[in-house]
Structure formats: structure tokens, C-alpha cells
C-alpha positions in Angstrom: 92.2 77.4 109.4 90.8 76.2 105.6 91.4 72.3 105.6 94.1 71.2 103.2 92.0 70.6 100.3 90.7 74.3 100.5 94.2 75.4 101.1 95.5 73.7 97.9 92.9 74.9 95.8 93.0 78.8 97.3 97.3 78.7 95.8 96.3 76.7 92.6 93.9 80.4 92.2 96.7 82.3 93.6 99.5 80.7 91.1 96.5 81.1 88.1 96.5 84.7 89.1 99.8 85.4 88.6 99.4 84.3 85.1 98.2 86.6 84.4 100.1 89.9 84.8 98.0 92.2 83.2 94.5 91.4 83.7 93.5 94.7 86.1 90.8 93.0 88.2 93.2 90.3 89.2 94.4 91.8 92.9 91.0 92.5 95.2 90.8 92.0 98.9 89.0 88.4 98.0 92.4 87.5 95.9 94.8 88.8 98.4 92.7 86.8 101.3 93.1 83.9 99.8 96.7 84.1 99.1 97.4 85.2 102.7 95.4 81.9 103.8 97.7 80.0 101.8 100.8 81.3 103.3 102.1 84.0 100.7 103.7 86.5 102.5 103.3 90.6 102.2 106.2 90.8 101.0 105.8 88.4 97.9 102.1 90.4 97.8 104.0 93.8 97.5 107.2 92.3 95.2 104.6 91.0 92.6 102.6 94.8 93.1 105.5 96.6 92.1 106.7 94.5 89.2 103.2 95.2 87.7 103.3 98.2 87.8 107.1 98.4 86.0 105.8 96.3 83.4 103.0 99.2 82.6 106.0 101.5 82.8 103.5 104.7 82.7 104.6 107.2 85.4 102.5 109.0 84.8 99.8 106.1 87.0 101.1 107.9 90.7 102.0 111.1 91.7 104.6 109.6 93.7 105.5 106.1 94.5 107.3 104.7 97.7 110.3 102.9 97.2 109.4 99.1 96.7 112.2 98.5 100.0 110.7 100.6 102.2 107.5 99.6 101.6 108.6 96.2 102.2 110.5 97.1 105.3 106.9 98.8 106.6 105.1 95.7 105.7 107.8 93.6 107.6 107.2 95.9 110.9 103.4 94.8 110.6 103.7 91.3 111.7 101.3 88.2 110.4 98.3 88.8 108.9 95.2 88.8 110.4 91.8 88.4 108.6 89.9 90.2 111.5 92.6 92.7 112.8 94.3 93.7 109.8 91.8 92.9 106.9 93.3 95.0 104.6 
């Protein structure tokens, strides 16, 4: 577990990212890592996911897109993450 100090500064660079909306490098593994080690949750990962994506408003990005509830409901069904088990 990151000690507190780490922990603060991991959602300080989690709440910067959302800042910025339309920078495209802004979601990697590294960036969802450390927002999971700060406590956010899939679903606030795959809420914030979708709304970028409806702010591009191109469908023509994906073939076809899930529903944003059912992917949350899937997301739900996977339990708490885990760095080493579900790294992804």
C-alpha cells in the first residue's frame, strides 16, 4: 500500500488528468494504476471513458460500442482491482 503522501500526490495527478479532457495520451495503464491505487473506482474509470468519447461525438471512432450500463454492470461483476491479478 503507497504511504499517504504517495497516495495524495498519485489523485492530485489523477484530478490534473481529468483536466484535461482531450489530451489523447492522458488514459495509459501507468494513469489508470495510479488512480486505482488511490481509490477511484472502475466505474468512475469507465463513466469518465465514455463521456470522452461523447464529447468527440465522431461515430464513426468504433464499429460498435457497448452500452456505457452494461459495461459498467460487467465491471461491477469483476470485483476490486488487483495490480497483479487483474493488471489491466
Amino acid at each position: 500500500m503507497p504511504s499517504q503522501s504517495t497516495r495524495e500526490t498519485l489523485l492530485r495527478q489523477w484530478q490534473l488528468l481529468l483536466l484535461l479532457p482531450r489530451h489523447p495520451r492522458t488514459c495509459t495503464i501507468a494513469t489508470l494504476h495510479a488512480a486505482y491505487a488511490v481509490g477511484a473506482s472502475p466505474a468512475e474509470i469507465i463513466t469518465e471513458t465514455y463521456r470522452r468519447i461523447a464529447a468527440v461525438a465522431d461515430p464513426g471512432i468504433f464499429i460498435t460500442l457497448r452500452p456505457e450500463h452494461d459495461v459498467l454492470a460487467d465491471a461491477a461483476a469483476l470485483g476490486p482491482f488487483d495490480p497483479a491479478a487483474k493488471p489491466l
